[in-house]
Wavefront OBJ file of the C-alpha trace (Angstrom):
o trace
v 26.283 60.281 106.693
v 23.853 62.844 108.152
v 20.502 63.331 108.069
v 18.340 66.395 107.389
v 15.325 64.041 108.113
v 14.108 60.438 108.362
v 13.139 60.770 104.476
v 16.026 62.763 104.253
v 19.286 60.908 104.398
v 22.755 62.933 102.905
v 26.404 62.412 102.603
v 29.123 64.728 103.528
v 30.802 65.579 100.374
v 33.432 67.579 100.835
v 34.953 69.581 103.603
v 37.032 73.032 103.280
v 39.009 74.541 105.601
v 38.599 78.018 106.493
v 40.241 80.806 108.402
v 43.886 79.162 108.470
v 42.456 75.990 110.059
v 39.888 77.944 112.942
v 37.150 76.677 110.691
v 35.894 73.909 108.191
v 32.965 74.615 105.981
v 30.741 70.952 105.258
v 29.213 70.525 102.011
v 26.529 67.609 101.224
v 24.385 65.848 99.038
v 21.364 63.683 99.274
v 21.945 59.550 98.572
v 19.475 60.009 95.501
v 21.250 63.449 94.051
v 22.267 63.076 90.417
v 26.399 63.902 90.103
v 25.238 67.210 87.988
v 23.371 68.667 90.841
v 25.065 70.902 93.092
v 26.418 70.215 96.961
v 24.451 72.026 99.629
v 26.121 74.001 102.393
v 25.769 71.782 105.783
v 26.888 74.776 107.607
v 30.719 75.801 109.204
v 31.563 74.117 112.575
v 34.893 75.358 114.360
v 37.121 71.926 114.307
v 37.321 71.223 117.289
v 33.753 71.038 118.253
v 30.980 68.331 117.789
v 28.584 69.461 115.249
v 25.326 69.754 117.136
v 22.571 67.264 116.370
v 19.049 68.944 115.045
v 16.174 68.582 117.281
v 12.953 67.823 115.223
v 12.060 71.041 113.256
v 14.988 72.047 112.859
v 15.677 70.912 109.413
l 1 2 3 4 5 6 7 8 9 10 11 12 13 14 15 16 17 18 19 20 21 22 23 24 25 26 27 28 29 30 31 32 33 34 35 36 37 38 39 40 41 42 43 44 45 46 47 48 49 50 51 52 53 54 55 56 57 58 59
């Protein structure tokens, strides 16, 4: 689960890898999303890092 706010809470949907593995683009949906809407980009994140936690505003 992640969270684009406290009102806000979203599910990690699907996850592609890019770039022969040197990258994964995160897609994600919100708990109350109805199966015909579409997944929202989180962002890409190189694997082997943490993804970085959003400081308030950030969202």
């Amino acid at each position: 689960m992640v969270m684009e706010s406290d009102d806000h809470p979203a599910v990690v949907v699907r996850i592609v890898q890019l770039y022969g593995g040197h990258a994964v683009r995160i897609y994600a949906r919100y708990i109350w999303s109805a199966t015909t809407e579409p997944d929202w980009e989180l962002g890409t994140f190189r694997p082997d890092s943490r993804i970085p936690t959003a400081k308030k505003g950030q969202y």
